[in-house]
C-alpha positions as CSV (number, residue, x, y, z in Angstrom):
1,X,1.5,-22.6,-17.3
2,X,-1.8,-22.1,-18.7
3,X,-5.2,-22.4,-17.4
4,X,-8.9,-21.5,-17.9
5,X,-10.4,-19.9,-15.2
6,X,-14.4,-18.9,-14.9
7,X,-14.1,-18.4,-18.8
8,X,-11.1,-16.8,-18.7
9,X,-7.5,-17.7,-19.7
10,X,-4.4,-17.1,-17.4
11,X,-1.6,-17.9,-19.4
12,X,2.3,-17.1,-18.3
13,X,3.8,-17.3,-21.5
14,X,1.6,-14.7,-22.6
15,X,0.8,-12.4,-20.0
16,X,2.8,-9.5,-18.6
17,X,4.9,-10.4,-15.6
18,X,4.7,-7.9,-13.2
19,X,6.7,-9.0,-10.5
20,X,8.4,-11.6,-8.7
21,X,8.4,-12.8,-4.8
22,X,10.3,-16.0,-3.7
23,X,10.9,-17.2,0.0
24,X,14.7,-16.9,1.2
25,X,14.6,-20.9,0.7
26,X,16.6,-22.5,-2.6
27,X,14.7,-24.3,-4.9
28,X,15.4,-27.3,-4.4
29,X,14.6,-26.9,-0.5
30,X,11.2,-28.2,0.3
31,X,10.2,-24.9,2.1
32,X,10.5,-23.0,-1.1
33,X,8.0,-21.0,-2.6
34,X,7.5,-18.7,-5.2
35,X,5.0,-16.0,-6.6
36,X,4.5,-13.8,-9.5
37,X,2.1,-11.2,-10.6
38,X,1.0,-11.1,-14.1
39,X,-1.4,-9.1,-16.3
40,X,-2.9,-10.3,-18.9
41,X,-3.5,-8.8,-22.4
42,X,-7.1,-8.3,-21.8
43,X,-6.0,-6.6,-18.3
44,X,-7.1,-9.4,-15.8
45,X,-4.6,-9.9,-13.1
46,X,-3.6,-13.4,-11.6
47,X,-0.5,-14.8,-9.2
48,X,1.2,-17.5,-10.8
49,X,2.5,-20.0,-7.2
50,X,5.3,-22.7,-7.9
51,X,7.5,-24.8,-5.4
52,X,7.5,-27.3,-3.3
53,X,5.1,-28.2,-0.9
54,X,2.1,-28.6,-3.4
55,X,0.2,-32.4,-2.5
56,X,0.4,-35.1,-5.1
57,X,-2.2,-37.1,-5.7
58,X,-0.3,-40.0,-4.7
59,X,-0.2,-38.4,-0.9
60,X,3.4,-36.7,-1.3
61,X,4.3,-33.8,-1.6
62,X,6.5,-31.9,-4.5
63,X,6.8,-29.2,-7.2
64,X,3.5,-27.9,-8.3
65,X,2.3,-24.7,-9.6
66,X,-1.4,-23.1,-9.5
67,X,-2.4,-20.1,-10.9
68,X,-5.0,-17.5,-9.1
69,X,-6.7,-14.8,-10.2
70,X,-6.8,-11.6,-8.5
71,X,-8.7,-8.3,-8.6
72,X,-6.9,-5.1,-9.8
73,X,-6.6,-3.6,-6.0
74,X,-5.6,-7.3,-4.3
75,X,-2.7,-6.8,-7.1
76,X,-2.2,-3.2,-6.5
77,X,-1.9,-4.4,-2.7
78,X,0.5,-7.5,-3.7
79,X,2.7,-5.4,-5.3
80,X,2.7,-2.8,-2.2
81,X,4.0,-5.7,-0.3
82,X,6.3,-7.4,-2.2
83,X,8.1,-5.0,-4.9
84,X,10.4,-1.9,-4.5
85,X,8.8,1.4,-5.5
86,X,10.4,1.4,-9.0
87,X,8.9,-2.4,-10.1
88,X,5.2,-1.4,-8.3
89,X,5.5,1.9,-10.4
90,X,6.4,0.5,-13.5
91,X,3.6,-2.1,-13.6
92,X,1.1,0.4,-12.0
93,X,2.2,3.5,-13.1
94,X,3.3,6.9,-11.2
95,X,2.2,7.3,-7.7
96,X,0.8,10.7,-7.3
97,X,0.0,11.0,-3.5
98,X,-3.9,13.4,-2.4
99,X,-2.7,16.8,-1.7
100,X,-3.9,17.8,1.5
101,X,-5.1,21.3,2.2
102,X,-6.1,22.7,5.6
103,X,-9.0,25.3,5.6
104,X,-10.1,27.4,8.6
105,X,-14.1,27.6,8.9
106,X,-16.5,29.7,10.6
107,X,-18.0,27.4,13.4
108,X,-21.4,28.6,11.8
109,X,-20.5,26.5,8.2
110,X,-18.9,23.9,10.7
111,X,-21.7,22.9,12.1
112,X,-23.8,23.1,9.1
113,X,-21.1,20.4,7.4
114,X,-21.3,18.1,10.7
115,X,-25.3,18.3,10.5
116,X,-25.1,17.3,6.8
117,X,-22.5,14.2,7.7
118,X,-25.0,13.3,10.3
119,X,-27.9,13.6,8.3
120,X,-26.3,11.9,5.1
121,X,-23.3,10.1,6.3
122,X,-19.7,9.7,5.3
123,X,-17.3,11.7,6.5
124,X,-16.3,16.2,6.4
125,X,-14.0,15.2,3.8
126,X,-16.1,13.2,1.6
127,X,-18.9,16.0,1.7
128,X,-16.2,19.0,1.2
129,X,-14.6,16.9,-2.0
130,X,-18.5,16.5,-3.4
131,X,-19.3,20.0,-2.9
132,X,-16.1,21.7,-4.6
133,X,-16.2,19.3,-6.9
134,X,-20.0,20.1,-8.0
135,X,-19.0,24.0,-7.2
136,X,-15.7,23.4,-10.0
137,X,-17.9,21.8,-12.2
138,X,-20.7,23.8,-12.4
């Protein structure tokens, strides 16, 4: 299927596939539904939706197909929901997971970093990433 979107083409014979979902219903079931994820060559995403169930102009309802685009993290989050680590990791890439660390303060530079969240907002982490970052860097 192909279709121009906002200036944009979403084609599936083109595009990447990225994934597939289908409801446990057979195709030829009126309940069935299906979804996949594509990206395209210029690296817009979109869900391609086929089954039954889509209204005819004629007041039925049958097979249709529609195509939707969809940011990068509504794909990311697709993908999270519907396909196994290996398929989301092979569209998406290696999953490296934040390394936590765990640091002891003096109450004194506690209380300094809680009046700086307070004053500026955000959160203790989001202030301790900005300043070791701007300490690493600099």
């Amino acid at each position: 299927m192909k279709k121009i979107i906002n200036g944009s083409r979403y084609n599936t014979e083109t595009a990447q596939r990225l994934g597939v979902h289908e409801n446990n219903f057979l195709p030829n079931d009126i309940y069935y539904r299906g979804q996949d994820l594509y990206r395209t060559k210029a690296g817009k995403y979109f869900i391609h939706n086929y089954g039954n169930g889509f209204p005819k102009q004629d007041g039925n309802w049958g097979w249709g197909e529609e195509i939707t685009p969809i940011t990068e993290d509504a794909a990311r989050e697709w993908a999270e929901k519907y396909l196994d680590g290996n398929t989301y990791e092979a569209a998406f890439g290696e999953v490296v997971e934040d390394a936590r660390l765990n640091v002891l303060l003096p109450q004194e530079l506690l209380d300094k970093l809680d009046a700086r969240v307070t004053a500026g907002g955000g959160n203790r982490s989001e202030v301790v990433r900005a300043a070791l970052r701007a300490y690493l860097e600099g």
